[in-house]
FIKOLSE-118900 format. One record per residue (C-alpha): residue in three letters; x, y, z. Coordinates in steps of 0.02 Angstrom, whole numbers. Each point is the difference from the previous one (the first is absolute). Example, Ala and Ser with C-alpha at 12.3 -4.5 7.8 and 13.67 -1.06 7.14 Angstrom:
% FIKOLSE-118900
+-----+--------+--------+--------+
! res !   east !  north !     up !
+-----+--------+--------+--------+
! ala !    615 !   -225 !    390 !
! ser !     69 !    172 !    -33 !
+-----+--------+--------+--------+
***
This chain:
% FIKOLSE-118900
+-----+--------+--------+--------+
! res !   east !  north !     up !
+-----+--------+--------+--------+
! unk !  -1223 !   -636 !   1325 !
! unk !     59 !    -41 !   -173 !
! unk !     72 !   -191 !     -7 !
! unk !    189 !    -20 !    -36 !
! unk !    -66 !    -96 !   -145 !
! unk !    -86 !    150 !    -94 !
! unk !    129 !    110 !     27 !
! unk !    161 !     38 !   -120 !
! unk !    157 !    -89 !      7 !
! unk !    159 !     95 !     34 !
! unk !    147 !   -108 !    -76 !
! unk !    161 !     69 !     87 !
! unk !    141 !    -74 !    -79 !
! unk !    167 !      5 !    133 !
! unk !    127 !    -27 !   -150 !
! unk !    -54 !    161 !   -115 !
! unk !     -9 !     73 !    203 !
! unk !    175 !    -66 !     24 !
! unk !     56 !     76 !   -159 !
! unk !    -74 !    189 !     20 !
! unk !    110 !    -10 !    184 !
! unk !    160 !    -57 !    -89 !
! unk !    -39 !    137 !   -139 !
! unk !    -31 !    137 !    113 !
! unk !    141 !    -60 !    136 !
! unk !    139 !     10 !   -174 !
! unk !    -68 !    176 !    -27 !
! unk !     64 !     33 !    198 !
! unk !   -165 !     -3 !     74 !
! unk !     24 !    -68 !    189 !
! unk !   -206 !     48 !     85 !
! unk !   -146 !    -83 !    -69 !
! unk !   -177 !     88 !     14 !
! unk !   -108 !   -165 !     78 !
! unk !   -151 !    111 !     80 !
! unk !   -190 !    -40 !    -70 !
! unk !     48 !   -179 !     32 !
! unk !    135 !     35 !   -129 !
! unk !   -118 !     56 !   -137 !
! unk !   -109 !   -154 !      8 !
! unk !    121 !   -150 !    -28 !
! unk !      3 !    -32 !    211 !
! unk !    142 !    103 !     85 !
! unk !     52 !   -167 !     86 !
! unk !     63 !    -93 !   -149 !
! unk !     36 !    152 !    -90 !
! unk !    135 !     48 !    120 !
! unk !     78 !   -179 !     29 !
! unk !     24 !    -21 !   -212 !
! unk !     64 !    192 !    -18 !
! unk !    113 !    -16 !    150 !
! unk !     63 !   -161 !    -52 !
! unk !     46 !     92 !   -162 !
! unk !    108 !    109 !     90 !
! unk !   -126 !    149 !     70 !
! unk !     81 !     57 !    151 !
! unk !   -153 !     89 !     78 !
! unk !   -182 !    -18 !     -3 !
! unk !   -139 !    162 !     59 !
! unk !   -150 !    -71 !     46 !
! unk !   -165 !     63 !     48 !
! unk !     -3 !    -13 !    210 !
! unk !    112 !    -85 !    139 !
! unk !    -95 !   -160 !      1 !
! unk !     65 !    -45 !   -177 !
! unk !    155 !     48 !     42 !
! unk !     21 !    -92 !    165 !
! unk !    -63 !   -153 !   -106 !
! unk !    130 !     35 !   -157 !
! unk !    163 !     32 !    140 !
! unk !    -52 !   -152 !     79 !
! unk !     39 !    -80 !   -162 !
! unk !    171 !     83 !    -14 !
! unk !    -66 !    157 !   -116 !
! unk !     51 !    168 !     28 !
! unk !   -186 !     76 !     -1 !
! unk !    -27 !    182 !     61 !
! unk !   -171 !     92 !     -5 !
! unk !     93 !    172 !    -22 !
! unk !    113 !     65 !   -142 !
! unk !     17 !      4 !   -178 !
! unk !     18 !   -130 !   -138 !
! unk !    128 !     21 !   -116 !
! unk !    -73 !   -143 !   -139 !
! unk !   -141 !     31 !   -125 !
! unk !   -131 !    -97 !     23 !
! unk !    -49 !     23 !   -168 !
! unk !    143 !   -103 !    -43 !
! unk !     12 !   -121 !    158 !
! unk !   -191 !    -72 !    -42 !
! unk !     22 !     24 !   -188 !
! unk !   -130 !    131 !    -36 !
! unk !    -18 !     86 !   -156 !
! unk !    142 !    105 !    -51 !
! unk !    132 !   -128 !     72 !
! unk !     15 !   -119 !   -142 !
! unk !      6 !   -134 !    125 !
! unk !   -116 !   -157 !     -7 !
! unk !   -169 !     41 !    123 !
! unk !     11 !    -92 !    180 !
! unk !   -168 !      2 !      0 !
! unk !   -135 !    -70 !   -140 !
! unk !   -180 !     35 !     69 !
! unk !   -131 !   -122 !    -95 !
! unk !   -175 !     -9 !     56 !
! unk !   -111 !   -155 !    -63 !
! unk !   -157 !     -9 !   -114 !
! unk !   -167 !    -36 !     74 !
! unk !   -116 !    -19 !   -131 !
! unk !    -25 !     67 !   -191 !
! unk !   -145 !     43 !    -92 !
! unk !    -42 !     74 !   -176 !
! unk !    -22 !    177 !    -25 !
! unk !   -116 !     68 !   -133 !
! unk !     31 !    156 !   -104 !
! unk !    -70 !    139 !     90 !
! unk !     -3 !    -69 !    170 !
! unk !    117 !     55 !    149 !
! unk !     76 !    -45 !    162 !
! unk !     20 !     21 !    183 !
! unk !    -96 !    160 !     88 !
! unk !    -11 !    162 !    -94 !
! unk !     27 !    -81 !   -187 !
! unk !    149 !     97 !    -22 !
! unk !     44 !   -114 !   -131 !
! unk !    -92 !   -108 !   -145 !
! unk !     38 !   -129 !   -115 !
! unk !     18 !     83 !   -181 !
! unk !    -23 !   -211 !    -44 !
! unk !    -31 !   -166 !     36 !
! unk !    109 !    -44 !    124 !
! unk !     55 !   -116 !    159 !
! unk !     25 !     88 !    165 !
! unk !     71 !    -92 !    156 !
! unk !    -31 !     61 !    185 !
! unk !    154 !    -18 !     76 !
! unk !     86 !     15 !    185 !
! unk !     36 !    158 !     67 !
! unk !    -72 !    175 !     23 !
! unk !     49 !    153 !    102 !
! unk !    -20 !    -81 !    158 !
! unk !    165 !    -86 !    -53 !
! unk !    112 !    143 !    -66 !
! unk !    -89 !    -40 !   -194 !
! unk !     -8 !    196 !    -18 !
! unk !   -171 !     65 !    -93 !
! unk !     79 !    135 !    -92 !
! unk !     65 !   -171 !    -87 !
! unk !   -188 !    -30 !    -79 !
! unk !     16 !     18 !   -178 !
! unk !    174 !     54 !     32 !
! unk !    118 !   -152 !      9 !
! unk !     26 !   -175 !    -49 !
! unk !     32 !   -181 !     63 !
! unk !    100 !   -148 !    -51 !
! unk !   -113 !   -152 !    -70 !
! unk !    130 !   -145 !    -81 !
! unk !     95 !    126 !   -128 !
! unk !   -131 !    119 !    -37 !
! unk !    -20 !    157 !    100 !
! unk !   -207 !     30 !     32 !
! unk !    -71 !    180 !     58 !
! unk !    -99 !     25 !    202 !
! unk !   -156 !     68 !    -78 !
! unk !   -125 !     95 !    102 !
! unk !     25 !     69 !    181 !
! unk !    111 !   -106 !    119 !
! unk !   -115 !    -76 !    128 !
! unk !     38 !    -21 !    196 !
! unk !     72 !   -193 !    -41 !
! unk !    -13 !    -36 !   -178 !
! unk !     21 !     93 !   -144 !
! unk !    -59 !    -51 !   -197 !
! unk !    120 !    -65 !   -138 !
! unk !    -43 !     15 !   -184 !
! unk !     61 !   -139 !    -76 !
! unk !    -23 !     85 !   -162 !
! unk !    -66 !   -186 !    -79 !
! unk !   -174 !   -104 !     -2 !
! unk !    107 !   -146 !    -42 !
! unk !     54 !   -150 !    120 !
! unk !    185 !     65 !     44 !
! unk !    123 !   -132 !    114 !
! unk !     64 !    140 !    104 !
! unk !   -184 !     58 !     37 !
! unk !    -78 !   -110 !     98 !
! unk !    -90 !     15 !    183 !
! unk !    147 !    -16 !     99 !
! unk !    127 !     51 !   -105 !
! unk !    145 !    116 !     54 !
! unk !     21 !    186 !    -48 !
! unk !    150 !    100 !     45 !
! unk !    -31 !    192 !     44 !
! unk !    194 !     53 !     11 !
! unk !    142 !    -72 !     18 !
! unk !     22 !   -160 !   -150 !
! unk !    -19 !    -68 !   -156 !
! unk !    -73 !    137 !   -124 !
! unk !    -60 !    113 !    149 !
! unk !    194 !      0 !     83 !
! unk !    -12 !    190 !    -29 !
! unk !   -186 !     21 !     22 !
! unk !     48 !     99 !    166 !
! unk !     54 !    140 !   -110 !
! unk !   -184 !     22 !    -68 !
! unk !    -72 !     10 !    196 !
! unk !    143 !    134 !     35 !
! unk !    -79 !    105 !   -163 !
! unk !   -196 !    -22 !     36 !
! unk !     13 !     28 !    195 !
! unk !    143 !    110 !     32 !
! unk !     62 !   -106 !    145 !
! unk !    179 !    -45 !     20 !
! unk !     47 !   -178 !    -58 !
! unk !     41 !    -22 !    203 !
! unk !   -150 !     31 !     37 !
! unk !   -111 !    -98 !   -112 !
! unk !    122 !   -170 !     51 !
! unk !    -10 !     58 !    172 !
! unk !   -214 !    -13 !     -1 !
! unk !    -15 !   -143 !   -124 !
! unk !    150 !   -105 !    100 !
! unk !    -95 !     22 !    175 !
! unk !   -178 !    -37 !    -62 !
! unk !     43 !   -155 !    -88 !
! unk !     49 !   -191 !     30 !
! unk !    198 !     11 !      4 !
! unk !    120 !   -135 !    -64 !
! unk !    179 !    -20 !     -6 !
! unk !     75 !    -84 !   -117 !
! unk !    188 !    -22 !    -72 !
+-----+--------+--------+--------+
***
């Protein structure tokens, strides 16, 4: 079993959730889609914050949940049709809302990579220079797609740094495109797949190299990582 330490952080923020309900609810959207454990952000403090913004119903996924949610005073059904977007309700690409959800994952070591040299199994990539790679958390196992390999991008500080090679079961490589000592690049250090800072639209580049639906990929990534709520 993978520790909750070496997995991916899913950052769910209940204001920019807040604000996709109150969007969505002015457009005359009354039913809110909450199945997959509403897309990843936890369908239990999902529906509280979009109900509290004036959702009138919630579908979830079975009757358990929504015993639990009625018990709370929430009009949760397991049948029937949502009228709301959830495009725009969790602030996916295409809504130009702000993300409720940043996933980061967390360096766990660097080391120099020589011209010529390459990384993880299969060497589908290899360094064209001197460079700085950094092995960092999250793989396929947790929703990290590996049709991203070579494909997409993560946050580190401001700069926006390529996944290199093939997207392992729980890590994946970072090329951090420098042999120099860099603040933001240290064991560690934070790196943001989707969601903020300069990868708040990075979601739009897993949509293009997997040809997924943005629901889906929050929906995986949400429920295999460590989820915090935050205001």
């Amino acid at each position: 079993m993978t520790a909750s330490g070496s997995l991916p952080r899913a950052l769910i923020s209940l204001s920019a959730l807040s604000g996709g309900a109150r969007s969505a609810v002015a457009a005359g959207g009354a039913v809110a889609d909450l199945r997959a454990d509403a897309f990843g952000h936890g369908v239990q403090q999902t529906a509280r914050t979009v109900t509290d913004a004036g959702v009138g119903r919630v579908v979830v996924d079975d009757e358990m949940i929504a015993a639990s949610l009625i018990a709370d005073g929430i009009d949760a059904v397991v049948d029937g049709d949502a009228d709301i977007d959830s495009v725009q309700l969790y602030g996916l690409p295409g809504s130009g809302l702000r993300p409720a959800m940043v996933l980061t994952g967390r360096m766990l070591s660097l080391k120099p990579l020589l011209a010529g040299e390459a990384v993880s199994y299969g060497y589908t990539h290899r360094a064209l220079t001197d460079t700085t790679v950094a092995l960092v958390t999250g793989g396929y196992a947790q929703g990290i797609v590996r049709a991203l390999g070579n494909r997409a991008a993560v946050g580190v500080g401001a700069s926006r740094r390529p996944i290199i090679g093939r997207v392992a079961m729980d890590v994946c490589v970072v090329d951090l495109q420098s042999a120099d000592a860099d603040p933001d690049a240290q064991r560690g250090s934070e790196i943001v797949y989707f969601g903020g800072g300069v990868a708040v639209d990075e979601l739009s580049t897993w949509v293009q190299a997997t040809g997924m639906r943005a629901t889906e990929l929050v929906a995986i990534a949400g429920a295999k990582a460590v989820r915090e709520w935050t205001h």
